[in-house]
N, CA, C and O atoms as a Tinker XYZ file with bonds, in Angstrom:
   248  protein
     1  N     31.570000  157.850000  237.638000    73     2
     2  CA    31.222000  156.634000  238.328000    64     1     3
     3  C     29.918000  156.108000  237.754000    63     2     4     5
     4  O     29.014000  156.943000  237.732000    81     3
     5  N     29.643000  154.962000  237.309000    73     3     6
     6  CA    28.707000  153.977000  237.045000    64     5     7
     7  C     27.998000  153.043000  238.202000    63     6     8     9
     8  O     28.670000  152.351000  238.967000    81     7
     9  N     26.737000  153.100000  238.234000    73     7    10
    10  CA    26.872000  152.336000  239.386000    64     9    11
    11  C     25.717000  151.205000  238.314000    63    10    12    13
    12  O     24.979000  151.433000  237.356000    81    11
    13  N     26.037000  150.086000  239.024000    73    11    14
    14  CA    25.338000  148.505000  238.801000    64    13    15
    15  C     24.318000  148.071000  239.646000    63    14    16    17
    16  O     24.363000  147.841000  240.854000    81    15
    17  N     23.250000  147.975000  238.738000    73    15    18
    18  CA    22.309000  147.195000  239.898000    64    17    19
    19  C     21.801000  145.702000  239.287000    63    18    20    21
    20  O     21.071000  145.561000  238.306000    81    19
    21  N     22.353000  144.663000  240.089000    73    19    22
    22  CA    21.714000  143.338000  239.116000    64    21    23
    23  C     20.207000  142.729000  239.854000    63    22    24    25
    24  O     19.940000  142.211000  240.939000    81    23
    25  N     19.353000  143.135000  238.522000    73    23    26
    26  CA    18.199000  142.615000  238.848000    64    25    27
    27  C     17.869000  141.537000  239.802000    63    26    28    29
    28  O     17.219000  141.321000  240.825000    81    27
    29  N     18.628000  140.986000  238.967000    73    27    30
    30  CA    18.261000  138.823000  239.616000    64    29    31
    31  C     18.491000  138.755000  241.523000    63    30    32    33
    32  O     17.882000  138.136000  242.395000    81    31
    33  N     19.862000  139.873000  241.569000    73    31    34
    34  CA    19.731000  139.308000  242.961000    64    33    35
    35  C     18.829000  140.938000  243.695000    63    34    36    37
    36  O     18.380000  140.798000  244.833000    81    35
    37  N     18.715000  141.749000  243.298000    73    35    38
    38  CA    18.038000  142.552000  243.817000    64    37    39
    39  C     16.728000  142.017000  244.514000    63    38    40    41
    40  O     15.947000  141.362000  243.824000    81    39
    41  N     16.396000  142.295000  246.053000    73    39    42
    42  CA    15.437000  141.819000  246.442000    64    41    43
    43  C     14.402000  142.781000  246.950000    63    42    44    45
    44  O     13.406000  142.312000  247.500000    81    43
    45  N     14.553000  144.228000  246.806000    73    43    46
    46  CA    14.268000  145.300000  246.774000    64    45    47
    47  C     13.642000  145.683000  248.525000    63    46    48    49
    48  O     12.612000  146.195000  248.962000    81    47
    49  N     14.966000  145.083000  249.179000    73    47    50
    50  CA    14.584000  145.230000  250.316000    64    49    51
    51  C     14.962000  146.690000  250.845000    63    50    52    53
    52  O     15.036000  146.829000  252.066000    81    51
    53  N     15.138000  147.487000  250.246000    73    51    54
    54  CA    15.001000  148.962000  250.551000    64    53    55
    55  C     16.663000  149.758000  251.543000    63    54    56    57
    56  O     16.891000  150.915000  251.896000    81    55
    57  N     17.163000  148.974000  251.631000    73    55    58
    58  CA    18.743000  149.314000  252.292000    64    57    59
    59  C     19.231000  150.185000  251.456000    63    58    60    61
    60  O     19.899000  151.112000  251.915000    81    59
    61  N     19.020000  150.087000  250.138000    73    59    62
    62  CA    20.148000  151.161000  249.552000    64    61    63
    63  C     19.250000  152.656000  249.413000    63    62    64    65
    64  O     20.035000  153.601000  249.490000    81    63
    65  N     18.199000  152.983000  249.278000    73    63    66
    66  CA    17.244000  153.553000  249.862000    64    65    67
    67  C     16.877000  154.392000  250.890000    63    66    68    69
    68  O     16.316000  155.477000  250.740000    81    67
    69  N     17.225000  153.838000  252.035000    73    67    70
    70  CA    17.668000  154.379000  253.404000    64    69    71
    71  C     18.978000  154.932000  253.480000    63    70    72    73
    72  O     18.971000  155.912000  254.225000    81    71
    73  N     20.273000  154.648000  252.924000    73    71    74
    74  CA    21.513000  154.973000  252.715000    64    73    75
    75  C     21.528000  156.314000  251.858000    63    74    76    77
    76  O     22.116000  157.373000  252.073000    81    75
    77  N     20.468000  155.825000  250.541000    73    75    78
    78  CA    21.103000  157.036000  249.915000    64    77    79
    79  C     19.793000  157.057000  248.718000    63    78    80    81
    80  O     19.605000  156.543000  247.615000    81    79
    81  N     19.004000  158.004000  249.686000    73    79    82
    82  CA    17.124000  158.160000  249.274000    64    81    83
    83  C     17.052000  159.014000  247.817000    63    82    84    85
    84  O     16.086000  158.758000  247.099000    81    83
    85  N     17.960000  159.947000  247.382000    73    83    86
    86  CA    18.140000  160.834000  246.360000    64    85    87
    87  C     18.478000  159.482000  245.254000    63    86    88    89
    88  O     18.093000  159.366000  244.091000    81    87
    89  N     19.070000  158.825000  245.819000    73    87    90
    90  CA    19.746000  157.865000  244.154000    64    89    91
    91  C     19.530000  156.639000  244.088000    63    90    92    93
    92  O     19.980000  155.885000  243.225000    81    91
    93  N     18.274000  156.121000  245.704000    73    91    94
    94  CA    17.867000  155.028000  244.966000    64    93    95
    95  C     16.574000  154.902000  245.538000    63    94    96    97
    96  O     16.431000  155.163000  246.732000    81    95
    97  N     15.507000  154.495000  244.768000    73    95    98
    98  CA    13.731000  154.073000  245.677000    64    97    99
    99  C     13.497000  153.045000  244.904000    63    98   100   101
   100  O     13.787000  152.656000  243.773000    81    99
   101  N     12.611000  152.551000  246.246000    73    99   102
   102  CA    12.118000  151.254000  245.540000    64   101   103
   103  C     10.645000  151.715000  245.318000    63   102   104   105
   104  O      9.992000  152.540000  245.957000    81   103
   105  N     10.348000  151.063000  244.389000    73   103   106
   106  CA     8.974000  151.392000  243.596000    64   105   107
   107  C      7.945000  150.180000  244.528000    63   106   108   109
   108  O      8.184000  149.336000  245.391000    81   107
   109  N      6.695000  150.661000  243.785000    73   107   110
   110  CA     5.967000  150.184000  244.379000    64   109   111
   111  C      5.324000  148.528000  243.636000    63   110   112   113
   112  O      4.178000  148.088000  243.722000    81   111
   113  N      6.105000  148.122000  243.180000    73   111   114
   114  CA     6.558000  146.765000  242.068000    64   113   115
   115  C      7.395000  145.857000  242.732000    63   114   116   117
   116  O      7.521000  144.673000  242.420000    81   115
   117  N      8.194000  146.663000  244.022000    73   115   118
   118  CA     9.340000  145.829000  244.449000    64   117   119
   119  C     10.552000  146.105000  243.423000    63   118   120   121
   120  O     11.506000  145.409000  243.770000    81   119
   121  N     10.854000  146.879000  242.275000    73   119   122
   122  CA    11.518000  147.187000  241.531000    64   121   123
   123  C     12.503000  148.086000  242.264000    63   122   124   125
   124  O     12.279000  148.060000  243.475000    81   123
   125  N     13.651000  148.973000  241.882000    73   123   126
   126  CA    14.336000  149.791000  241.826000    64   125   127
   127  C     14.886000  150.756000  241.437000    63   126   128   129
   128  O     16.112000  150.702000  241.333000    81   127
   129  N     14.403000  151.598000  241.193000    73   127   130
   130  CA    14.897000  152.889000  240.331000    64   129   131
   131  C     16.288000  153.361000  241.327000    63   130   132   133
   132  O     16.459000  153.352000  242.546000    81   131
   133  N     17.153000  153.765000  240.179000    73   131   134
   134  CA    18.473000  154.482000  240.744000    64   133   135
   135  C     18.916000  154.842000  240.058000    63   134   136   137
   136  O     18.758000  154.380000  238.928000    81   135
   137  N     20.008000  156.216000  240.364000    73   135   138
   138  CA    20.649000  157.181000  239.631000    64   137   139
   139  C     22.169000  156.037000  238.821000    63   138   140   141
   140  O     23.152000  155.664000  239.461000    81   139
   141  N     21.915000  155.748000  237.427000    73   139   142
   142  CA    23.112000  155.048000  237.136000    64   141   143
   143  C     24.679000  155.863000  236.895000    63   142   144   145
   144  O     25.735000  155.375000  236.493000    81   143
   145  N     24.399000  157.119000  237.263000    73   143   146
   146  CA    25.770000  157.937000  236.587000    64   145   147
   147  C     25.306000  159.014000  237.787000    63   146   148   149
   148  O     24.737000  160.063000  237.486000    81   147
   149  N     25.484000  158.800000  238.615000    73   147   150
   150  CA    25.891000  159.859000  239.955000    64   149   151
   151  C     27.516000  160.623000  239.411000    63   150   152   153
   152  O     28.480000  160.308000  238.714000    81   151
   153  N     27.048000  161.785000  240.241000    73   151   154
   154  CA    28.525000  162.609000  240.308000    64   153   155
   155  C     29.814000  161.995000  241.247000    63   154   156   157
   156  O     29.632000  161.301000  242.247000    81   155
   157  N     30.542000  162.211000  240.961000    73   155   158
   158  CA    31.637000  161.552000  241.472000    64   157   159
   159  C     31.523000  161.888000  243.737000    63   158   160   161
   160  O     31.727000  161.308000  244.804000    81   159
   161  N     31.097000  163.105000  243.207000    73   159   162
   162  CA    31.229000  163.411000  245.020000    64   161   163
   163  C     29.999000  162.548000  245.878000    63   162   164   165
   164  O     29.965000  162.355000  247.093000    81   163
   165  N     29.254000  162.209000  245.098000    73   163   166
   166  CA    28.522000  161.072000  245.521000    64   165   167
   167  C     28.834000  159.546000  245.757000    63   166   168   169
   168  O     27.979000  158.664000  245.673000    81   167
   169  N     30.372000  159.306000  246.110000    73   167   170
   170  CA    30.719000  158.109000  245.730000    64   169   171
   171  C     31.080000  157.658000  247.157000    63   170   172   173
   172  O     31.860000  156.712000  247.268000    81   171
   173  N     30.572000  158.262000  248.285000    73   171   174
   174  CA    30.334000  157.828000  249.869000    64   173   175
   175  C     29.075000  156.927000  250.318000    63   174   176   177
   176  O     28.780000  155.908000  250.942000    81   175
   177  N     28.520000  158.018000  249.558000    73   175   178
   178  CA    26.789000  157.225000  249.806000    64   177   179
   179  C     26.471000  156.448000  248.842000    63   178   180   181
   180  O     25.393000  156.021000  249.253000    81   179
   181  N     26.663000  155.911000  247.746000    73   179   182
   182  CA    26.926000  154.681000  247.035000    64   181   183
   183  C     27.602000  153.965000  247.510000    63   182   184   185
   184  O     26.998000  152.972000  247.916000    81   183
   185  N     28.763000  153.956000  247.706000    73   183   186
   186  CA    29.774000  152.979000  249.051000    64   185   187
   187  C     28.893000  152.561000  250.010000    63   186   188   189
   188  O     28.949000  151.423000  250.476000    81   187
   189  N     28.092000  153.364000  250.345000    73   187   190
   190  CA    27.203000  153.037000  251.738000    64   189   191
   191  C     26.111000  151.851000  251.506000    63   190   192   193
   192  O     25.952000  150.817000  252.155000    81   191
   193  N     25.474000  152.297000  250.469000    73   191   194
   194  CA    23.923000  151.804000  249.640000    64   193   195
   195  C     24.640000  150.431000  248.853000    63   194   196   197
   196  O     23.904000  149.536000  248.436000    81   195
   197  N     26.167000  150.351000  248.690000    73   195   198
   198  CA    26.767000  148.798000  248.085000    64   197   199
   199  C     27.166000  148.208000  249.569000    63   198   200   201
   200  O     26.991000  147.048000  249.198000    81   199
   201  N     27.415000  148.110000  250.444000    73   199   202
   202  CA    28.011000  147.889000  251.467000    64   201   203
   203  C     26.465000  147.504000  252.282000    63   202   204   205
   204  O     26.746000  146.740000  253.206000    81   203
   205  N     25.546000  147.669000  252.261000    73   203   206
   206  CA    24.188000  148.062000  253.088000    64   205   207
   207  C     23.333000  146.783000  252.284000    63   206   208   209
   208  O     22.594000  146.064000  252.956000    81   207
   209  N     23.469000  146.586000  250.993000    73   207   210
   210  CA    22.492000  145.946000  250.291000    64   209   211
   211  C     22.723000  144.034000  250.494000    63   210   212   213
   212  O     23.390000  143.306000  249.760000    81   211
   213  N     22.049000  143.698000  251.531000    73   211   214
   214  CA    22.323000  142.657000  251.691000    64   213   215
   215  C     22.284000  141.033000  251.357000    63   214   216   217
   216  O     22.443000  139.989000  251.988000    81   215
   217  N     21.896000  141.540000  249.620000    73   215   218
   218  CA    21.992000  140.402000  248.786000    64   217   219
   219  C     23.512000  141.031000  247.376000    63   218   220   221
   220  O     23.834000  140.550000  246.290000    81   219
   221  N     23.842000  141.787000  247.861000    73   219   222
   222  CA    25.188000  142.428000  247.269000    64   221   223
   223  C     24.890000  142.822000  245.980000    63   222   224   225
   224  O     25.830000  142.649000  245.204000    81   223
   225  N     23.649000  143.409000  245.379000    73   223   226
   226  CA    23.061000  143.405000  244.316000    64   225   227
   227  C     23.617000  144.714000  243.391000    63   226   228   229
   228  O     23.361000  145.004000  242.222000    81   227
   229  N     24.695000  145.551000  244.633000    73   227   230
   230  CA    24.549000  146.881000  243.466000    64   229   231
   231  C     26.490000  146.650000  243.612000    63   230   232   233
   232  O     27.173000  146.028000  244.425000    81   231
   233  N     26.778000  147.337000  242.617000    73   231   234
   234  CA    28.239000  147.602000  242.705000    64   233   235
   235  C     28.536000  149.078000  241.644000    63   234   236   237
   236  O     27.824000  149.752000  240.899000    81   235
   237  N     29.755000  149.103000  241.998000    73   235   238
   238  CA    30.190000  150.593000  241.321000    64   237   239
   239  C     31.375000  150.134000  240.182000    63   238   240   241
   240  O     32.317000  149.376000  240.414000    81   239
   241  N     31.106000  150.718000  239.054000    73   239   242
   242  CA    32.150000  151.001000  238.079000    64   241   243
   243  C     32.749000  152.312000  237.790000    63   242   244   245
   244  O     32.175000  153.346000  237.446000    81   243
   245  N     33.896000  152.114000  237.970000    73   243   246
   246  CA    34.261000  153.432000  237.709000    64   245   247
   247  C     34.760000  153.755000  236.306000    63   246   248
   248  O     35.097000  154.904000  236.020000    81   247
């Protein structure tokens, strides 16, 4: 699994963060660091952290 994060609409309001704190923080820039190649059994709490992010900024490729 791949996961997507698009800058432009990222507003680094911290939802995906709270969902799923191991694979994503927001920096102290307002930026985003996140795990882009999580393990597959991680693909709940990414569901969660895409579903949660309320400018729809992250998505999953599989």
């Amino acid at each position: 699994m791949r996961v997507i994060l698009d800058t432009e609409l990222c507003e680094a309001n911290g939802q995906c963060e709270i969902m799923a704190p191991d694979l994503f923080r927001v920096q102290a820039d307002n930026t985003v660091k996140y795990e882009a190649n999580p393990d597959e059994d991680r693909r709940t709490e990414v569901e969660d952290a895409v579903e949660a992010c309320p400018t729809r900024a992250i998505r999953i490729k599989s």
